[in-house]
Structures are given as C-alpha cells and as structure tokens.
C-alpha positions in Angstrom: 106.9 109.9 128.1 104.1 109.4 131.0 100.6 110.6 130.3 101.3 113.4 133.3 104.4 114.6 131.0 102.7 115.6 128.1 99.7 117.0 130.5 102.3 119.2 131.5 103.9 120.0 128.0 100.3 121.2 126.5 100.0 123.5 129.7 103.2 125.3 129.0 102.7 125.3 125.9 99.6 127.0 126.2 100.8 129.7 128.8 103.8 130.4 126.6 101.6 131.2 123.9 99.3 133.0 126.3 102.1 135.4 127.7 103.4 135.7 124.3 100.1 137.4 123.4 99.9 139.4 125.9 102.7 140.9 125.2 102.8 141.5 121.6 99.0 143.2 122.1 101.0 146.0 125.2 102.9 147.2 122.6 100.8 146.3 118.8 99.6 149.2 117.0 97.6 146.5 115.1 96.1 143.1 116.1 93.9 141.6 113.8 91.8 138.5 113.3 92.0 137.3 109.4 90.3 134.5 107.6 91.6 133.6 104.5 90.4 130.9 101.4 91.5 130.0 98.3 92.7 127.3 96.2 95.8 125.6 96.5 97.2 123.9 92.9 99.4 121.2 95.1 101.7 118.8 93.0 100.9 115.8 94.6 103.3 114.0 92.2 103.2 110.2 94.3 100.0 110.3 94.7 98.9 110.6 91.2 101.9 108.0 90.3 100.2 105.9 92.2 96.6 106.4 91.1 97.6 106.1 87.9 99.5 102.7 88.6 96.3 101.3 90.7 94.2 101.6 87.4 94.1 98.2 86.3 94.6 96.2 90.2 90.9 96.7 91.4 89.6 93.7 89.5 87.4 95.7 87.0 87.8 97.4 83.8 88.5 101.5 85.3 89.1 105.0 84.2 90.3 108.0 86.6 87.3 110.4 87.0 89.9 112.7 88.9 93.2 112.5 90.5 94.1 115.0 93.0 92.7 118.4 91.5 93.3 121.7 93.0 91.4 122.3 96.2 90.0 124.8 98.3 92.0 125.7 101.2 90.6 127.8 104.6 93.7 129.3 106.9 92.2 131.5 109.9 95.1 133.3 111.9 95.7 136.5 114.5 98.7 138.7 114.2 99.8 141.3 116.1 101.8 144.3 113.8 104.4 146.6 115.1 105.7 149.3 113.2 106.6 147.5 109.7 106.7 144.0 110.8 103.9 141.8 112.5 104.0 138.8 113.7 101.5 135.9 114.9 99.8 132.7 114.5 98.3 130.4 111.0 96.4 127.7 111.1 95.4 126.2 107.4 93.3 123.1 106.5 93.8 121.6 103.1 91.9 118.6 101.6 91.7 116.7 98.0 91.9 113.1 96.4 91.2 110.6 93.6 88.7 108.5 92.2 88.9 105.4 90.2 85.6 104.1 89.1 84.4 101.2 86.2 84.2 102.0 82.8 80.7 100.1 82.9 79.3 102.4 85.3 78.6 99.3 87.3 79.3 101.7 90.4 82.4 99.9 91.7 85.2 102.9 92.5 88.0 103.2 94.6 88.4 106.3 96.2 91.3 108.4 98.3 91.4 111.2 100.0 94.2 113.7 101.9 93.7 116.2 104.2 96.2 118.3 106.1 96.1 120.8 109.1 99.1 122.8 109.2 99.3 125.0 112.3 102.5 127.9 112.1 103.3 131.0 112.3 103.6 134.2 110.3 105.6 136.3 110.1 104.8 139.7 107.5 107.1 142.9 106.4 105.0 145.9 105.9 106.4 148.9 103.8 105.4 152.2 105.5 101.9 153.2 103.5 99.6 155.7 104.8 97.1 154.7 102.4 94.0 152.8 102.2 95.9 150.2 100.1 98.8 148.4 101.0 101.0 145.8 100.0 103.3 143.5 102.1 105.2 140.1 102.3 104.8 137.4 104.4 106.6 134.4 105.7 105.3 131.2 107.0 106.7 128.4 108.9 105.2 125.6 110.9 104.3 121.5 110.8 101.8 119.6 108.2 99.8 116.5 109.8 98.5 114.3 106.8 95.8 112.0 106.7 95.2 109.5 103.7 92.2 107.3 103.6 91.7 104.4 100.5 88.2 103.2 100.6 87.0 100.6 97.9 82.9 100.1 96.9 81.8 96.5 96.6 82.4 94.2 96.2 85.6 95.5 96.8 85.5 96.1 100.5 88.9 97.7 101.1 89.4 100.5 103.7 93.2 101.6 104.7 93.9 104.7 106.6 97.8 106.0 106.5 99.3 109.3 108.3 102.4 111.2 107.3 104.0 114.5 108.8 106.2 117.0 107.7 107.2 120.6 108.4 106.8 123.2 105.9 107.2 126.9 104.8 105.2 129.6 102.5 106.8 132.7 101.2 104.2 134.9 99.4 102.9 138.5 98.6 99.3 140.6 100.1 97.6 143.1 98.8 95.1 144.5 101.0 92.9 147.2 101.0 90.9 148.7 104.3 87.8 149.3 103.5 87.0 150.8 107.1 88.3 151.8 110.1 88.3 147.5 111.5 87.5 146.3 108.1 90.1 145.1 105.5 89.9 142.5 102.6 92.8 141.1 100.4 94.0 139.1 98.0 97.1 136.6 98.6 99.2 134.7 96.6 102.0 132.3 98.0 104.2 128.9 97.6 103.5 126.3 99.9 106.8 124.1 100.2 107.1 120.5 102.5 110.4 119.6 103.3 111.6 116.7 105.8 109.1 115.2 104.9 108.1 111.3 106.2 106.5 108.6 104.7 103.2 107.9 105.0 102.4 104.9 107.7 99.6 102.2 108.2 97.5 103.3 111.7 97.6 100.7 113.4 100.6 99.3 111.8 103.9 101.7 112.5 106.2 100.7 109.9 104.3 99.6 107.1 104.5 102.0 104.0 102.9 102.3 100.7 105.1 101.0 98.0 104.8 101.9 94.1 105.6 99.0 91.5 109.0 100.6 91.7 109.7 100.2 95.3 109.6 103.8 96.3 107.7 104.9 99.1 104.6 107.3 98.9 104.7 110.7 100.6 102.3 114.5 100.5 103.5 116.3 98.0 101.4 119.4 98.9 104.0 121.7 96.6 102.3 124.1 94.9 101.0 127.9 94.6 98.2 128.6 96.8 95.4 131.7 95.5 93.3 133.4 98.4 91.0 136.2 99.5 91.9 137.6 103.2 89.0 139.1 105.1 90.2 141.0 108.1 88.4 142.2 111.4 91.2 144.7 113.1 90.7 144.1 116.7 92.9 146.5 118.1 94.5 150.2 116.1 96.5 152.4 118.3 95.8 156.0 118.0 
C-alpha cells in the first residue's frame, strides 16, 4: 500500500465518521461528552508467568516488588442517544507492569511496563426512566494496540520494546444520576475481554517473539473487571 493510499483511507475514514455524526446529532434527543476512570483488575496471566520465571536470570539475587497490579484506567467518549438506545464512540487508555529489584537493595531492578489504547464504539440500552436516576447497559467493541517495554538498571543495560494487537469487547452495567439539566455523574462496572489476540513482536524485529521456559509465546491478557466513575456534560437535550 503506497503512502498516497493510506492518505486517502484516513480521509474517508474521517468523513465517514464525520457524516455519521452529523447525522446521529439531526435526529438525538441526547448527545453527550463523558469521561470516565476507574480501575481495571486485568489478568495478565503471561505476563506474570513470565515475571515470575525472570526472577533468578538477571544475575543478582531478586524479589518481585510488584507484578502487574490493578491499574487506573481513563476512557473519554461522545454518544449520541435516541429513544432507548444510544450509540457512539470510546476511546480507553490502560497502563501497568512489573518490577524485579535485588534483595540487597543494591538498586539493580528490571522493570516492564504495558500500556494499551483501545479506540471502539458503544453501544448502550436505556430502559424508559423519567427520573433523575437511571440505569442502563452497554456494549463495547473495538481494537487494543499494546505496548511492552523491559528496561534493566546497571549494570544490566537491557532495553527491549515489543507490540501486540488484538480486538476486544466489554459488556457492562451504568448507573447514573443527573444532577442538572447538562450535568450527570455515574458509576460503571464492566468485563473487558481480548480475543484474537496476537503475539507480542520485537520493533524492529517482525517475527521475533517472547518465549517462556516452556516454549509458549507471551501475549496481553488485559481480562478482567474494570470499576469507574462517569462524569457527563450533555451537550445537546431535545425539548
């Protein structure tokens, strides 16, 4: 694919989603602007297989201080509601890691971290609720792009930097309550799932995977139940 080809993708992909805006907002009775955190209790289950095997091949006597703990998580998004069902766009960053460090706090360590940005979309079923407090379910769908970095201290001097993708869904439960007219704050709980997902690769180096003493390859592993407050500026109410 020439460098004019994908000029040409990101511009229609663009006015699609611009046209597609415009016409969900002709006919919403609700378009709002949320930003939502929380923390995300991810699995992580290779990762911390591997940490756990990497404690004794740094050259120094080590202990895990931590190994992939739960994380905060930020996710901003705009969604445009008609009737009972709305619909619209998710964007969520996550971010966590590892640390192995000497027992004789001689400050040799060997670090990793993951982050992940996972653009989507949402889609949310709204029971009909006059009220000032409502409750709904949502759906989201979109792609995960993973970054892994290993850094060693001296005299260690290591530094790898691997990639992975992956596509994933969230199924989950709000509870929101409008404090004002444009004003409304919530509280979210839902699962975030990865599936077909790919290993993670060398940059620089396509093709070249981390392998565990077993001879399985290491992927994200971002499974896990996700926890979150929803602050909500409502843009748009129809009358």
């Amino acid at each position: 694919m020439t460098r004019n080809s994908v000029s040409i993708n990101k511009v229609n992909v663009f006015l699609s989603f611009l046209f597609l805006c415009i016409a969900l907002n002709s006919s919403a009775q609700e378009f709002d602007f949320s930003f939502q955190t929380g923390v995300g209790f991810y699995k992580m289950n290779d990762l911390k297989a591997l940490t756990t095997q990497g404690i004794n091949q740094h050259g120094f006597q080590a202990k895990i201080v931590y190994n992939y703990p739960p994380s905060l998580y930020i996710q901003p998004s705009i969604t445009f509601r008609i009737r009972g069902i709305s619909l619209g766009f998710v964007y969520s960053y996550q971010s966590t890691g590892s640390r192995i460090s000497a027992i004789d706090n001689s400050n040799k360590s060997f670090d990793t971290k993951i982050n992940c940005h996972a653009p989507g979309i949402i889609l949310g079923f709204h029971p009909e609720n006059d009220g000032k407090m409502r409750m709904s379910f949502y759906g989201k769908l979109g792609r995960a792009y993973s970054n892994l970095s290993m850094n060693g201290s001296q005299p260690l001097n290591e530094s790898y930097k691997f990639d992975s993708r992956c596509l994933y869904y969230e199924p989950g439960l709000q509870i929101s309550y409008n404090i004002k007219k444009n004003y409304v704050v919530g509280f979210n709980a839902g699962y975030f799932k990865e599936f077909k997902r790919q290993d993670f690769e060398l940059k620089g180096a396509r093709g070249t995977l981390i392998k565990t003493n077993h001879d399985s390859y290491i992927g994200n592993g971002w499974d896990g139940l996700r926890l979150g407050l929803l602050f909500t500026y409502r843009l748009f109410t129809a009358k």
